[in-house]
N, C-alpha and C positions, 0 to 999 in steps of 0.2 A: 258101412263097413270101414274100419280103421285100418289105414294102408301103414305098415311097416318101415323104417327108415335102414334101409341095406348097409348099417354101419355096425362096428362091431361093439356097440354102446344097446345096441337096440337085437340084440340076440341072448339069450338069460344063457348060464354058463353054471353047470354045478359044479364045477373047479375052481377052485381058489383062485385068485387071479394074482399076474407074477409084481403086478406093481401097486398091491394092494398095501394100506400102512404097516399090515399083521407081517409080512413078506419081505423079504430082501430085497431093495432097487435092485434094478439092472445098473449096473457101471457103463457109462456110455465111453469114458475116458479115463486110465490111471493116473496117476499123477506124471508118470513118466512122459507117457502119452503129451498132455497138456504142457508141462514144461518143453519138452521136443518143438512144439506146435506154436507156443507164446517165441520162441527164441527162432523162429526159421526166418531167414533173412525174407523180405517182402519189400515192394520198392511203394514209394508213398504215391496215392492215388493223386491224380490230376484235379485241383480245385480245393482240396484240405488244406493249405495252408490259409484261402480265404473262405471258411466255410459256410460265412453269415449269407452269400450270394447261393441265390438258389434254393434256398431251404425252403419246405413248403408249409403251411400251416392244417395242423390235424389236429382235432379233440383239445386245443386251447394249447397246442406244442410247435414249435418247430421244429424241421426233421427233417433229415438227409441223410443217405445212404449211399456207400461208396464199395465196390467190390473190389476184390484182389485174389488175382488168379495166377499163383507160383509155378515155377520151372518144374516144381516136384508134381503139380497137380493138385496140390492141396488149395481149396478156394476159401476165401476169409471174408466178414464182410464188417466193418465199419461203419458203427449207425452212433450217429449226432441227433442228440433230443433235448431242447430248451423251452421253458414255458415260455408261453408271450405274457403272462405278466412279472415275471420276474425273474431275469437273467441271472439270477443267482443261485435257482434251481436247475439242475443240468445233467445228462448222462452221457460219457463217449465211452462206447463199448466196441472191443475187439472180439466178434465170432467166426466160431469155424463152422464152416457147410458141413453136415455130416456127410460123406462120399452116401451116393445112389439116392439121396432126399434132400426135401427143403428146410427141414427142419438146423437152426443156426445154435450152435451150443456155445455159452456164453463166456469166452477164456477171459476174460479180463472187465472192470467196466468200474471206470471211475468216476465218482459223483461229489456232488455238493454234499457241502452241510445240512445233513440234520439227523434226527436218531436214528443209530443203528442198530440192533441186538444179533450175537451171535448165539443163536440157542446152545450149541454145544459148549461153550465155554462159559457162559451165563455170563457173559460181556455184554455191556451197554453204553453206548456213548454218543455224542451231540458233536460232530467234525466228520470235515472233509472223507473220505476215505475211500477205498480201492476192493471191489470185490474181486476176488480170486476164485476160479474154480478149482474141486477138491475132489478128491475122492470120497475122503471121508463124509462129506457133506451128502454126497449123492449116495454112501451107502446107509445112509441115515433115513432120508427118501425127501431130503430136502432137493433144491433147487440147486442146480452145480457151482454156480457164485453167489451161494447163501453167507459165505462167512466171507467178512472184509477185514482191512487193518484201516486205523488208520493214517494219513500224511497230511507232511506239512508242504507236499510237492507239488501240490496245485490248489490255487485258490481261487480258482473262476474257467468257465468255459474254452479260454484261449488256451491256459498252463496246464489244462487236462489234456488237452488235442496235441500237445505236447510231450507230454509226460505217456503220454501212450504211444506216440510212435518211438521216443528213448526206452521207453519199458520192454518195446515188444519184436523188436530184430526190424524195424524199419531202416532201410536204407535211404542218407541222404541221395538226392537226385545226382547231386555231383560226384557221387565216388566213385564210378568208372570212370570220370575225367580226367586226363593224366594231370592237373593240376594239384589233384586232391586225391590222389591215390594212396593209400593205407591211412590217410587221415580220418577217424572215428570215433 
């Protein structure tokens, strides 16, 4: 007798299904949404500035992950991913927790060099560059930071870790300090 897996992949459905290609994604974020969420002020996690410490090694990567948990309640999480054979491949990505799941939706993630293609704009290209999530991407039924640009604003592991917390309403540690007050 073949025992059933109680998931909902394993139950047949004579209804179209809503995240089918033929079908409309769901919008998990507008753009509005996401812009609100890349710019909410968030204070820089503890150990980011040296990130190489502590990272642990998975599937031929190094990896670390940092959470951030805002005054608003909104939580974020910060995930560093570098090959061990070559530091020149790299990903630091800013996501948001969806409220009530685990699931991390990907607001931002800036990587190394190498091809990119943006389906929708039939863009191709060999550089640096910064995935952005879209709306338009997700009502496509792509992946939410399918489409990227890209920069000349980071060119290795350290100037991404960088360029992400300037990108994304990180707060220097020091700016409550009355030494460094409105300095930004």
């Amino acid at each position: 007798m073949r025992l059933l897996r109680h998931d909902s992949r394993s139950v047949p459905c004579r209804y179209r299904k809503v995240n089918s290609p033929s079908s409309m994604r769901i919008i998990r974020l507008t753009n509005d949404t996401i812009q609100e969420l890349v710019s909410e002020k968030k204070s820089v996690p503890a150990g980011l500035t040296s990130p190489h410490k502590g990272m642990t090694v998975r599937n031929g990567h190094y990896q670390k992950s940092y959470d951030i948990i805002c005054p608003s309640g909104n939580e974020f999480v910060i995930k560093l991913r570098r090959t061990v054979v070559n530091p020149l491949n790299f990903s630091v990505i800013l996501g948001y927790r969806l409220p009530g799941s685990f699931t991390i939706f990907r607001l931002r993630r800036y990587n190394s060099k190498h091809i990119h293609t943006n389906v929708l704009e039939n863009e191709r290209f060999h550089d640096f560059h910064i995935h952005l999530a879209t709306e338009r991407y997700q009502r496509a039924g792509f992946d939410e930071d399918a489409y990227a640009e890209r920069t000349q604003n980071h060119w290795d592991f350290a100037t991404a870790i960088e360029r992400l917390l300037n990108d994304c309403g990180f707060a220097s540690p020091f700016s409550d300090t009355p030494l460094f007050k409105g300095i930004e």
